[in-house]
Structure formats: C-alpha cells, structure tokens
C-alpha positions as CSV (number, residue, x, y, z in Angstrom):
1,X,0.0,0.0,0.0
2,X,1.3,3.6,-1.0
3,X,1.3,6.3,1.6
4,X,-0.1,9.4,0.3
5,X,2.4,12.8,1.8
6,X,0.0,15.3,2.8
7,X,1.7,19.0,2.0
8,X,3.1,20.9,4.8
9,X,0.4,23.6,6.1
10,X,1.5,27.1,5.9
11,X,1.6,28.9,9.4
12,X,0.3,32.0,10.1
13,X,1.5,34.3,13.1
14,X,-1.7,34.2,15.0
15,X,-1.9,29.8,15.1
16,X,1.3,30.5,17.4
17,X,-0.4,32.5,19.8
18,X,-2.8,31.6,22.6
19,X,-6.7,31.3,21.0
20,X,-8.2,34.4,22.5
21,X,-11.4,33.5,24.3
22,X,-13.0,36.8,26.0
23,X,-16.3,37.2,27.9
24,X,-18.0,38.8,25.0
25,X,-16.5,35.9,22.1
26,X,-17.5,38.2,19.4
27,X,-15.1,41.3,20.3
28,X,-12.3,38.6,19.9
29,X,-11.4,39.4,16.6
30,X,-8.1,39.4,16.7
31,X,-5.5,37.3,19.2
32,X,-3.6,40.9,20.0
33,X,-4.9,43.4,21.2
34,X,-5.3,45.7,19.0
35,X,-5.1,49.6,19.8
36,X,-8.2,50.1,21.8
37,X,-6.7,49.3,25.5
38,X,-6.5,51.6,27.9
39,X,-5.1,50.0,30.8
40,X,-3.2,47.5,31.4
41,X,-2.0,45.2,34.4
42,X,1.2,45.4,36.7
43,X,2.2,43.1,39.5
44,X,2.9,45.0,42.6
45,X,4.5,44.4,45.5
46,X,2.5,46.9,48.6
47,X,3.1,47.3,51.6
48,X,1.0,45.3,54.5
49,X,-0.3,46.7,57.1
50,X,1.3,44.6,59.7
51,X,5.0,45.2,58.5
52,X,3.6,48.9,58.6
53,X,2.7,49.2,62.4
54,X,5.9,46.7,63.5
55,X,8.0,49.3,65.8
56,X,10.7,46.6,65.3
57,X,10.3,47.0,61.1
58,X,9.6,43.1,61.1
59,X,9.2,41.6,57.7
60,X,6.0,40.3,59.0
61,X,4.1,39.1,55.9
62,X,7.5,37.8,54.8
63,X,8.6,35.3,57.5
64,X,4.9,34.5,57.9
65,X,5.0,32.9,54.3
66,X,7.6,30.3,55.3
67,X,5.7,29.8,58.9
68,X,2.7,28.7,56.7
69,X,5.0,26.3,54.3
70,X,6.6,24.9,57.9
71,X,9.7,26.4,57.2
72,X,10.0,27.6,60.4
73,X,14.1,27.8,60.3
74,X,13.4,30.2,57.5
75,X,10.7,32.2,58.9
76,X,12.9,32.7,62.3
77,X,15.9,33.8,60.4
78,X,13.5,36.1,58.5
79,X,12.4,37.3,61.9
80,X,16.6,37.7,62.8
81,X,17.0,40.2,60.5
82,X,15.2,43.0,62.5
83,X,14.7,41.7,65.6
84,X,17.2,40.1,68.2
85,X,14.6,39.0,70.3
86,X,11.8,37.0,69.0
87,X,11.0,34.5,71.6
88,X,11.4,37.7,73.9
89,X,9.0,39.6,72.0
90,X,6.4,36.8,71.2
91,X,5.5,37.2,75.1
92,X,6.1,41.1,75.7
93,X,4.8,42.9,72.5
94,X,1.4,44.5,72.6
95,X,1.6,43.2,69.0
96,X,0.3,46.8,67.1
97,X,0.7,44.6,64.1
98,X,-2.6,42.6,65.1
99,X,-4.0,45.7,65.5
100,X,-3.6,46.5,62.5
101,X,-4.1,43.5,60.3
102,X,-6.7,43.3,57.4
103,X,-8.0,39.9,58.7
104,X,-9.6,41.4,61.7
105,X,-12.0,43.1,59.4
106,X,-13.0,39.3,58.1
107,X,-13.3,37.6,61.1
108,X,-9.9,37.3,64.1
109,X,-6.8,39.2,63.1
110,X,-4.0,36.6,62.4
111,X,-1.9,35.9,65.8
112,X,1.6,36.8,64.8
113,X,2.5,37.8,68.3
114,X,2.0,34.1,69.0
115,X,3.4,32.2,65.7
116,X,6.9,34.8,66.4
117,X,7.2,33.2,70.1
118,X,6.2,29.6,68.7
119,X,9.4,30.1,66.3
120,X,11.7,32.4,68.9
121,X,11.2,28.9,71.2
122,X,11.4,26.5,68.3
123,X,15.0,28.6,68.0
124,X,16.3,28.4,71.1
125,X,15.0,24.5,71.9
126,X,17.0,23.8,68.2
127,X,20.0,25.6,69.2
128,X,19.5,27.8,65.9
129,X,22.2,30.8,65.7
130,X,23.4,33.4,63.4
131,X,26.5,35.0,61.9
132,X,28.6,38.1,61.3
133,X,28.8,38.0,57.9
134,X,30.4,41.1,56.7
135,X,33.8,41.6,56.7
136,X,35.6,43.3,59.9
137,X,35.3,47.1,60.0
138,X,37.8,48.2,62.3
139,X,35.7,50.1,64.1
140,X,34.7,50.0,67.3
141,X,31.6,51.1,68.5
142,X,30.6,51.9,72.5
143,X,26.6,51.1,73.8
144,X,25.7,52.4,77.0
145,X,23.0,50.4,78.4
146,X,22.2,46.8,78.1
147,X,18.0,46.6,77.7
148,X,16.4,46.2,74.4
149,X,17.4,49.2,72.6
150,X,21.2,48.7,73.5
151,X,20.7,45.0,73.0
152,X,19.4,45.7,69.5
153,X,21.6,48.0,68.3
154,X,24.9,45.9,69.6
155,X,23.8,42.8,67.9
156,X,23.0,44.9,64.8
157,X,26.2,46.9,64.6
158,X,28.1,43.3,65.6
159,X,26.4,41.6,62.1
160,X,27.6,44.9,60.3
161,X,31.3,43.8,60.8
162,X,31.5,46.4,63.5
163,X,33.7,45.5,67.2
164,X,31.0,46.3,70.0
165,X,31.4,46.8,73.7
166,X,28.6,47.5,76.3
167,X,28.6,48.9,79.4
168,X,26.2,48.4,82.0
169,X,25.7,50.0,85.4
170,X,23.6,47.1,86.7
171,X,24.9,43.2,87.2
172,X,23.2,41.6,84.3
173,X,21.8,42.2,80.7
174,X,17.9,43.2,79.7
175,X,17.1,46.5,81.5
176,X,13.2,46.7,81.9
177,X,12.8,43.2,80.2
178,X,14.1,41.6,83.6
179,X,14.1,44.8,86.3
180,X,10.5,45.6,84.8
181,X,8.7,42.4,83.2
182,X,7.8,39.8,86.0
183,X,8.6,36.5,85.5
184,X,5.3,35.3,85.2
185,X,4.9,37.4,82.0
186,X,9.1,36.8,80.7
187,X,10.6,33.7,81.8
188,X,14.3,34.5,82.9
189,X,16.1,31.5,80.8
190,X,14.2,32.8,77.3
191,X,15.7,35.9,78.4
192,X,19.3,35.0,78.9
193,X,18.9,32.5,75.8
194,X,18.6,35.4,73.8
195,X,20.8,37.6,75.5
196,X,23.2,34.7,75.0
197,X,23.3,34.4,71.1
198,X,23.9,37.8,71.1
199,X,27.0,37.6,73.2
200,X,28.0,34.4,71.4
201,X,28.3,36.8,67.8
202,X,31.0,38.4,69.7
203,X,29.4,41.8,71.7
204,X,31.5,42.5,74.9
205,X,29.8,42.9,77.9
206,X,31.2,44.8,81.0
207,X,28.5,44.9,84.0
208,X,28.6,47.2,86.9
209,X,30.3,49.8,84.6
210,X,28.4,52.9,84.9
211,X,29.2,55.5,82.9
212,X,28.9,58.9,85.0
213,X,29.9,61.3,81.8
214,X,29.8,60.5,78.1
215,X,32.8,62.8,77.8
216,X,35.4,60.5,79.4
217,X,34.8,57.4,77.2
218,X,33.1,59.2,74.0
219,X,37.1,59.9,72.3
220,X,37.9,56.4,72.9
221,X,35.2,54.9,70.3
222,X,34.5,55.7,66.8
223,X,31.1,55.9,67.8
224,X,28.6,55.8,70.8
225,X,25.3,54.7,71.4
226,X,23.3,55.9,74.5
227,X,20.5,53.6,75.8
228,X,19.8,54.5,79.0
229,X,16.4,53.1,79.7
230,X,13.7,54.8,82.4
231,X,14.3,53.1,85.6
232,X,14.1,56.1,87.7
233,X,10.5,56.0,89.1
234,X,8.3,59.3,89.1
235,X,7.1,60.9,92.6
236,X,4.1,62.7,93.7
237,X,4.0,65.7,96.3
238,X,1.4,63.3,98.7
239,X,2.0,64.1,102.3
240,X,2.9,60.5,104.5
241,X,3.5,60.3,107.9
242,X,6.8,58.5,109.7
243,X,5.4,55.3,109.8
244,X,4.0,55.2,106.4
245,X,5.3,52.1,103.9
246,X,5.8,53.8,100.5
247,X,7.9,52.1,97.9
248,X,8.5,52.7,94.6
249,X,6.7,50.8,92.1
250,X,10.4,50.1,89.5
251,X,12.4,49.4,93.0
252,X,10.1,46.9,93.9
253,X,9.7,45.1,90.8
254,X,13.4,45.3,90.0
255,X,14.1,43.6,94.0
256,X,12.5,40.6,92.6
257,X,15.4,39.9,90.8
258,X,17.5,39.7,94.2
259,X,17.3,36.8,96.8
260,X,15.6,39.0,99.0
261,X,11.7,39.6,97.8
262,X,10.2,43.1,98.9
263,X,7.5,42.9,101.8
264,X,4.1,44.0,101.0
265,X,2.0,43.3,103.8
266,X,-1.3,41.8,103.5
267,X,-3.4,45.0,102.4
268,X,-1.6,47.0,99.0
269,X,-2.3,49.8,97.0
270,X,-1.0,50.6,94.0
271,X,-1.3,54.4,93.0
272,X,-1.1,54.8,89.1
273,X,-2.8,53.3,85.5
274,X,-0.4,51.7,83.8
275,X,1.6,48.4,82.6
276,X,3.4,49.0,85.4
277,X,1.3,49.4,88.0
278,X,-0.8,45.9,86.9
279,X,2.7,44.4,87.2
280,X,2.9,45.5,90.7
281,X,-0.3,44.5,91.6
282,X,-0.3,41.2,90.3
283,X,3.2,40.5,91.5
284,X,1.9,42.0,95.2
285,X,-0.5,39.2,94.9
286,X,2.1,37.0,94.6
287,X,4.1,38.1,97.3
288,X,1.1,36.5,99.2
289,X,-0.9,40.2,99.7
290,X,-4.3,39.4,100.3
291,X,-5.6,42.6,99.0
292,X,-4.4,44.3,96.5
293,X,-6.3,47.5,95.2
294,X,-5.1,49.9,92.3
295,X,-6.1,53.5,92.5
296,X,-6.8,55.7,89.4
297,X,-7.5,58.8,89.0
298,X,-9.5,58.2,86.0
299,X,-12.0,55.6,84.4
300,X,-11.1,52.1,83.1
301,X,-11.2,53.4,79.0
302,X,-8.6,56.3,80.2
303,X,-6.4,53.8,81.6
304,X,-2.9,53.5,79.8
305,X,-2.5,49.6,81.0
306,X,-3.1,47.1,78.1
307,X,-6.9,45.3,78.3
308,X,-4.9,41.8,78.1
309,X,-3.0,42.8,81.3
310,X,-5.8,44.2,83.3
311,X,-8.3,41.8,82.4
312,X,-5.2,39.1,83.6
313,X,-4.7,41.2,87.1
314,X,-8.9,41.4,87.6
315,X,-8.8,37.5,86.9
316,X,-6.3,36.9,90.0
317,X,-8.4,38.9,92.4
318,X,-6.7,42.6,91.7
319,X,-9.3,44.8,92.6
320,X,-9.7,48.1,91.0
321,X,-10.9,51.9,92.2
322,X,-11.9,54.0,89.7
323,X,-12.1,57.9,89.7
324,X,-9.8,58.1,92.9
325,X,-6.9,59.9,94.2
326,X,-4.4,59.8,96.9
327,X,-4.1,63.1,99.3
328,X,-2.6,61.6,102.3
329,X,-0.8,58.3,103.6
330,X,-0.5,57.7,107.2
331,X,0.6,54.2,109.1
332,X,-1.8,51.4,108.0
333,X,-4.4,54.4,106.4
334,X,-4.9,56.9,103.3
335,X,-7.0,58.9,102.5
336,X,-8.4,59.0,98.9
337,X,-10.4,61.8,97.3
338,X,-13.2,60.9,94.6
339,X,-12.7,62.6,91.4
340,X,-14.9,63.3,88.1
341,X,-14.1,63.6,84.7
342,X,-14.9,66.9,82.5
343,X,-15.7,67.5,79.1
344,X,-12.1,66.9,78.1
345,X,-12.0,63.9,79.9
346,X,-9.5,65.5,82.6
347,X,-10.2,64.0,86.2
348,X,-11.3,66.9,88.8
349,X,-11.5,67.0,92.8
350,X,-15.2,66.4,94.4
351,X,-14.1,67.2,97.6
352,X,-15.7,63.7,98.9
353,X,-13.1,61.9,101.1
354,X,-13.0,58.2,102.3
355,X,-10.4,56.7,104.3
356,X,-8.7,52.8,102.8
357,X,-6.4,50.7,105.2
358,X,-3.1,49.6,103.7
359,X,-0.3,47.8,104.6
360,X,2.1,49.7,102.0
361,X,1.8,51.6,99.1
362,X,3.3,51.1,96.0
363,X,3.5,54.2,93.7
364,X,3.6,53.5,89.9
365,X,2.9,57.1,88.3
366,X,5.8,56.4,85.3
367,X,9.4,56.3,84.7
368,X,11.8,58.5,83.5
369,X,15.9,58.1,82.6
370,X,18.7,58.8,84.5
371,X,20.4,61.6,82.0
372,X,23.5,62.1,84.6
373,X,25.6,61.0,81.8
374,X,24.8,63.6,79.9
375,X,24.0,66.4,82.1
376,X,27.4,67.9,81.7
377,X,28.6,66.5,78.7
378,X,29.2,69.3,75.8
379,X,26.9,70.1,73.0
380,X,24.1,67.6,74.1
381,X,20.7,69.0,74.6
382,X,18.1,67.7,77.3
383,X,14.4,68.7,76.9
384,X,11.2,67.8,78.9
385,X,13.5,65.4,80.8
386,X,14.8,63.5,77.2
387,X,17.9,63.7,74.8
388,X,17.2,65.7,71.6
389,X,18.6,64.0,68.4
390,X,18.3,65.1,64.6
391,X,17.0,62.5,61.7
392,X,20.3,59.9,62.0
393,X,19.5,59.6,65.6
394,X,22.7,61.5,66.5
395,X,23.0,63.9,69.3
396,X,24.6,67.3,69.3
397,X,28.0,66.0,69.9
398,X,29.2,64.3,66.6
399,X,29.6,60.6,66.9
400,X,27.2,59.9,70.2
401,X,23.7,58.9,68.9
402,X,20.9,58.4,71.6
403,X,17.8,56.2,71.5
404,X,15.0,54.3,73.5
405,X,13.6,56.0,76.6
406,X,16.2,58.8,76.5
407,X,14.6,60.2,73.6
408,X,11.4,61.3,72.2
409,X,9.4,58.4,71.6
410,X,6.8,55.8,73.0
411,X,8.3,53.6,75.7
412,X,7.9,50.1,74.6
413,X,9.8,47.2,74.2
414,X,9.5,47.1,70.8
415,X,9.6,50.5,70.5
416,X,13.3,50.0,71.7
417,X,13.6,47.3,69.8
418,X,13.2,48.7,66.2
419,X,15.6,52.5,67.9
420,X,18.4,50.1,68.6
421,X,17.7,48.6,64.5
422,X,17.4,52.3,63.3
423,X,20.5,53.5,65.4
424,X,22.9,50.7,63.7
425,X,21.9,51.9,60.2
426,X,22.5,55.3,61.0
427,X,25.9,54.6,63.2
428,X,27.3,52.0,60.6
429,X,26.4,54.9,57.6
430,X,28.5,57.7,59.7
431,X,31.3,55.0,60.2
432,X,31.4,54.8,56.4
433,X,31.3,58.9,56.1
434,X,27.4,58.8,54.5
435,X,24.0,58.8,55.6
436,X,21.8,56.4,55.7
437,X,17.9,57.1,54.4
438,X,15.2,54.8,54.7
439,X,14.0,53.4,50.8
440,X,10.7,54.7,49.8
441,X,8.3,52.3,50.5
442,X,5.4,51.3,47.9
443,X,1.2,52.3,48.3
444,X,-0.6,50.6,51.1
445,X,-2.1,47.2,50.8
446,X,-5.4,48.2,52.8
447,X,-8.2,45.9,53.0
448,X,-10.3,47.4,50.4
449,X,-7.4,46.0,47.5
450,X,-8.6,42.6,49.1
451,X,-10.7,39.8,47.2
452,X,-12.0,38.6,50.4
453,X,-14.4,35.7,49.5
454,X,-11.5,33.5,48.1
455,X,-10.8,33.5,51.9
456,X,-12.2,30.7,54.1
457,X,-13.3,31.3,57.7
458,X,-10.7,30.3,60.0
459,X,-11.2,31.5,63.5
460,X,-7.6,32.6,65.9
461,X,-5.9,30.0,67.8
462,X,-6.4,31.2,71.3
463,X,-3.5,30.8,73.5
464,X,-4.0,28.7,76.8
465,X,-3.4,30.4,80.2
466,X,-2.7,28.5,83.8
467,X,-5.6,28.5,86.0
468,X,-6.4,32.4,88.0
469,X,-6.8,29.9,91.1
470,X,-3.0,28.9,90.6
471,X,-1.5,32.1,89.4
472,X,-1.2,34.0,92.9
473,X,0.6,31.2,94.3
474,X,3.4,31.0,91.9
475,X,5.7,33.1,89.0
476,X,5.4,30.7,86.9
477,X,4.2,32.1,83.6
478,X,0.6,32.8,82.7
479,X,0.1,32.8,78.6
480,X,1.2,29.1,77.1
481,X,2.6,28.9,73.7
482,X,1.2,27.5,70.8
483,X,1.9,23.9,69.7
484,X,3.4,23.2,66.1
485,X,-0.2,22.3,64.5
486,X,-2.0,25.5,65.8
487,X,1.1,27.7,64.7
488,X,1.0,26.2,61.3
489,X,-2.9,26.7,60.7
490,X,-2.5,30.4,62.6
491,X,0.4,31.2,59.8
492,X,-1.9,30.1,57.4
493,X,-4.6,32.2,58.1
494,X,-2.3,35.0,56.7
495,X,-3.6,37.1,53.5
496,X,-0.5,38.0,52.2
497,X,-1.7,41.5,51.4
498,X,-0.7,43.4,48.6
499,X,1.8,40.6,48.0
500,X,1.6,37.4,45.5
501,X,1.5,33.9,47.1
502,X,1.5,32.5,44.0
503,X,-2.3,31.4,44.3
504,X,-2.2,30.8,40.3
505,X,-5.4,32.7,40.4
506,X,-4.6,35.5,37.4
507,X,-3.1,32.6,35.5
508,X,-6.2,30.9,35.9
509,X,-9.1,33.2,34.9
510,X,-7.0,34.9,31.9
511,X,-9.3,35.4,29.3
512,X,-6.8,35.5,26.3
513,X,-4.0,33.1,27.8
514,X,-1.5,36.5,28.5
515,X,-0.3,35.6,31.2
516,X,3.4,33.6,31.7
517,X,4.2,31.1,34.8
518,X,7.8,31.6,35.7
519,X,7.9,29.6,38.6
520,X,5.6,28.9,41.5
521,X,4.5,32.9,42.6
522,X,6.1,34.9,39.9
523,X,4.3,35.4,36.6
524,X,4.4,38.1,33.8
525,X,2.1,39.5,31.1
526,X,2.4,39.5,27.5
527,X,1.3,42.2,27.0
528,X,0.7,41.2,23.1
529,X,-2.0,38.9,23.8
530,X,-3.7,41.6,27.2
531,X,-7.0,43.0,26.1
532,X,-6.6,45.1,29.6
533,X,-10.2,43.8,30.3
534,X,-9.0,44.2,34.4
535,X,-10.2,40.3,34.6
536,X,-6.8,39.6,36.7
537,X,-6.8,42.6,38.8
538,X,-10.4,42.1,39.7
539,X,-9.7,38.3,41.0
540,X,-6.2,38.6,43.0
541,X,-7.5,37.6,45.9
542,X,-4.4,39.6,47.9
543,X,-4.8,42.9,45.8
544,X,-0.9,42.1,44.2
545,X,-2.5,43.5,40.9
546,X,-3.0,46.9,39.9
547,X,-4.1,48.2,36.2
548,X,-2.5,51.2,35.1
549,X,-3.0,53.6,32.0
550,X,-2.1,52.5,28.8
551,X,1.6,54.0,27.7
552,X,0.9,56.1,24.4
C-alpha cells in the first residue's frame, strides 16, 4: 500500500499565539490586542499593614510565608534580620501589628505575636544561631545600656562587621525586660537564651560599669550609642506620715530579681494606670498580699494599662478603684479623694473623702531616665526630661547617637527594639562617612485591594493560660505557647496582602492566555495577547495587581 504525503500547512503568526477567548466571544477578533486598550495590568508588591505598624520593622508578611509552608528555620531567620529578640518579643509585644491586620475586618486578626514566640522557642529549643557576615570594619563602637534598645543595636552593629562593647551599670543584661517584666509574663532562661546568642556573635559585655559622663569614654570609640532606659520611678507631692510604707513601684519590681523579695504586707495599693502598676499589683499578689487595690484617677477606657494585662490582674483577684486619688498616707491608712471627669476627659476633685487601710503603698505614676551621663557632657541637649537627636539619631555632639527611653518616643519594648535597629543603620552609615535614608516604601495594601471571598473562615488560635486559682501562688508564667499544628494553621490564616503567594489565580481566569508562569508565585504578562479587560486585577484575591494607564 502507498502512503499518500499530505503538503506541509502554511503557518500563520496568529496559530502561534494563545486562542483568545473573551467574555464577550464576538469582540475577539483578533489574538492581539489591538489599539483600543487603555489600561493594562502590573504586579505590585505593597506594603502590608502589619510590617507597617511593627515598631521593630519586622518583615512580617514575609517570615509568615515560610511559617505557613513549615519552614520555620526560615521564617525565624527572617524574623533575625530585625529583631534580636523574637521569643522575647512573642510574650512582651502589645503586637500593634494585630491591631492593625486586614483579617480582623474578616473575622480574628491573624496571631503573629503568638506564631513569632512559637518560632523564637522553636529557635532556642533547636540551638538555631546566626553569623557576622560582613567583613571586619575596624571600628569600634561603645553602647551604654544593656535593655532592648542597647541589645538591639549591639547585635546589629556586631552583624555589620563592627567591634561592640557594652557597658552596663547594673549586674546583668535586659534592662526593663528583667528589672521591669515579672517572671510570670518573661521567663528568665528565654531571656538569657537570647541575650546569650547575642554575646556568642561576639558583643562584649562589662557589667557594673556605669558611665557617669559620656565625655570621658566618648574619644575612645569611633562611635557611641546611648540607651539608658527609664528606671528612675516618678514621685508625687502626697504628704505621709513616719510610719508610712511607701515604695517605689520600679524598686520593687526590679528587687524581685534579688534573693531577698520586697515585703508588702497583707493589704496593698498601688497608685497609678499603667503596665506597670498591673505588674505590681499582680506581683503583690504573689508576694502573698491578700488585697491588692489599684487607684486611678481616671476611668477604666482612660487607663494606659493594656486590656490583656488588666483583664489578667482582675482574673487573679486585683481589685480596681476608679475615679480616685491619693491626698494623704499615714501608718496602716490613706485617705483618697473621689474625682470626676470633665468635658475633656480630665479627672477633677469632688471634695468627697474616704479613708482605705493599707499595709504599704506602692507608687507606679511612670518612669523617666537617668540623664547624669549627659548632664554635663558638651553640646548635648536635654528637653522635657529627654535627649534631643536630629533625623540619623545623633545627638549634638558628633559621633554619640541616643535612643530608646532617653529620647522622644513611646516607651515600649519594641519600640526600643526597632531605635536600637534604626541606630545601627545610622551609626554604621556615619562609620562609612554617608547617611543612611530609609528606601521609599510602595502604596498601602489596605483591606479594600482585598478579594476577600477567596478567603475561608478560619477562627484565631487562642492561647491557653494557667488557671487564676494557681497564678497568685506562683511566677510561673501565665500565657502558654502554641503547639506546632495551631502555629501552622494560625500562619496560614495570613492574607498575604498586597503581595503574590503565587495562588495561580490570574493565570487561571486569563481570558486571552496572557499571562506567563515563571515559577511557583512569579508570573508576567504578554502584554501582546492583554486586552486590559481588568479580569486579573479584579480576582487577585491579595490585591498584588493593579491596572494602570495604557503607555501612548
């Protein structure tokens, strides 16, 4: 039998590209596009509300993508870049990042404080470390003070190739994070775990080295950093008799650290609002007070404590009076005056008087620093009780920068945290003779970009807490951690917005075929082939797409 050849078709330019199939088959009439688009699609890459309120600058959404594939090695060192401290700041944040997150408009914002302590632990159980990579600077730079912002900034400056030294006036590393933080909230061995791989990249410590005047040690660095936290607890003009038990609320909670606990007394009150006072209070409790009652001068939605920690303290018996202020303290007695709130929400005498019995009372009315060291030191300015610094964090005297409580700022952790981050840049830049200057960042990805039916319910892993029965009776600490399964489903309840996650979602519902698959979450357009019909942009479920104007 004869085979018959059939001729070799002639191909045309258009049987090579993707069939265009449209919504509307009938405007297809060509496979390009022709010249009547007027937009046309971009990838973008925005930035997410979470790595936008992050005092720290954490790379949230970032180490959160390789919590959710269970690279938790990954998402730790992630973490590493920014912040020293992640098991630290797993259990001490106030977490403004879930604050802020898209998800809580859905349902429960995701629960990054938690997943960051899951992988902090996960770090220090594995032994995981890091490494100076650069090459050696020869310089050598001096921090003053050993709490979060000095912490931060040595390990920072150490990974920059830089020689670091710390001084410290007190006999061990952490600052507030151990003379401030009960033990019940911050476990002392995460603590020194941390501090630990910090020393172990080679920061010097020296403890009990005060430094009384930046002056005589300034010359003998190429650069200083000053990160004298607020230790130094604020008074009030409140007459006491002789026999009257005042103590400081910072004193007391910083002797807990000694062998010798503070006594309390059976009956306590605790005169202030805040984080600190609640620490007090609970840590009275403790301290086996049977009674212990904080007074505020305002109401409970004025009060500068954190809901978590007051609703903690009211669940272990802490008892709280409203609308209240101290005007005298004599032997077991004090008298306390009921105030009122005006129209600007400012609290106002009544002249009504009642009379509480106390054991001792702690005061807890704020911290400030100890600026001695800079008191007589040349060209520095102090203002309001802090250090003024222009835009590189650097103080009037070339070469000394300040940071943390000593300057302008909110006093937080992580607050301190992201100065001592800040502080390296700027200190490692003026080591090279330059500037450094944050890069612009790109739009907002707010929830509106969002596609939010593509996400699935999925309410927030609550963290387990020890009994309120038990938690008087001992330190140990209150909020558990989450186990590997809930911090994997908790990761994955992340949106990634603005940001691909390489949901194959455009490539999918592309009308004409015009868009590429590089790899696994990066695509591009052919823009040949786009019609600009805004199909993509409208089903990104994470908002990663934008459509432009059409170039002329």
């Amino acid at each position: 039998m004869s085979s018959t050849v059939l001729p070799t078709p002639q191909v045309r330019r258009e049987d090579t590209a993707p069939w265009a199939v449209t919504l509307n088959v009938g405007s297809s009439l060509a496979n390009e596009t022709g010249s009547w688009r007027t937009e046309r699609p971009v990838y973008v890459s925005m930035l997410p509300p979470c790595n936008k309120a992050c005092p720290a600058g954490e790379n949230v959404q970032a180490w959160l993508y390789h919590a959710e594939e269970g690279d938790y090695e990954a998402a730790w060192r992630e973490i590493m870049v920014n912040n020293p401290l992640p098991a630290t700041m797993g259990r001490v944040c106030y977490h403004p990042c879930q604050t802020a997150c898209n998800r809580g408009h859905m349902d429960e914002a995701v629960g990054i404080n938690a997943i960051e302590r899951f992988l902090g632990d996960k770090a220090i159980a594995e032994g995981w470390n890091v490494s100076v990579d650069a090459a050696p600077s020869g310089k050598h730079v001096l921090v003053v003070g050993a709490g979060p912002s000095g912490l931060s900034a040595a390990y920072h400056l150490r990974r920059l190739g830089h020689e670091v030294t710390v001084k410290e006036a007190g006999p061990m590393a952490g600052g507030m994070m151990r003379f401030g933080i009960p033990k019940y909230r911050l476990p002392r061995e995460v603590l020194d775990a941390e501090i630990k791989r910090i020393e172990d990249l080679g920061v010097r410590f020296e403890f009990n080295a005060k430094v009384e005047n930046v002056d005589d040690v300034a010359d003998d660095f190429d650069a200083v950093f000053l990160a004298v936290g607020a230790h130094v607890g604020r008074h009030a003009d409140i007459p006491a008799g002789a026999s009257a038990k005042v103590m400081d609320a910072v004193e007391m909670l910083a002797e807990m650290e000694g062998e010798e606990k503070p006594m309390v007394g059976r009956k306590v009150v605790i005169y202030g609002g805040g984080n600190t006072a609640i620490d007090a209070a609970r840590t009275a409790k403790r301290l086996g007070a049977e009674e212990a009652v904080i007074v505020y001068r305002r109401n409970r939605d004025r009060m500068p404590a954190h809901d978590s920690e007051v609703r903690e303290a009211e669940e272990e018996g802490v008892m709280m009076r409203w609308l209240s202020t101290i005007k005298h303290i004599d032997g077991g007695k004090l008298t306390v005056e009921k105030m009122e709130l005006d129209e600007n929400g400012f609290p106002q005498p009544t002249g009504e008087y009642e009379e509480l019995g106390a054991d001792s009372v702690v005061m807890a009315l704020g911290q400030e620093s100890d600026l001695g060291l800079v008191e007589r030191a040349r060209d520095i300015e102090i203002e309001k009780g802090v250090v003024q610094v222009n835009s590189q964090m650097m103080t009037g005297r070339h070469g000394v920068f300040a940071g943390g409580d000593m300057v302008p700022s909110e006093r937080t952790v992580t607050v301190a945290i992201g100065h001592g981050k800040k502080a390296a840049r700027y200190i490692d830049a003026f080591l090279h003779g330059t500037e450094y200057h944050k890069p612009s960042v790109t739009g907002d990805a707010t929830y509106d970009r969002l596609t939010n039916w593509y996400y699935a319910d999925a309410p927030h892993r609550v963290r387990a807490k020890i009994e309120s029965a038990r938690r008087a009776s001992t330190f140990d600490e209150v909020v558990q951690g989450l186990d590997q399964d809930s911090a994997l489903f908790e990761a994955r309840r992340c949106m990634s917005c603005g940001n691909c996650f390489g949901c194959d979602n455009c490539f999918g519902v592309c009308p004409d075929n015009a868009i590429t698959k590089i790899k696994p979450g990066e695509y591009e357009f052919k823009y040949d082939y786009c019609k600009g019909c805004g199909i993509c942009a409208e089903e990104c479920p994470c908002g990663s797409i934008i459509m432009i104007p059409e170039e002329n």
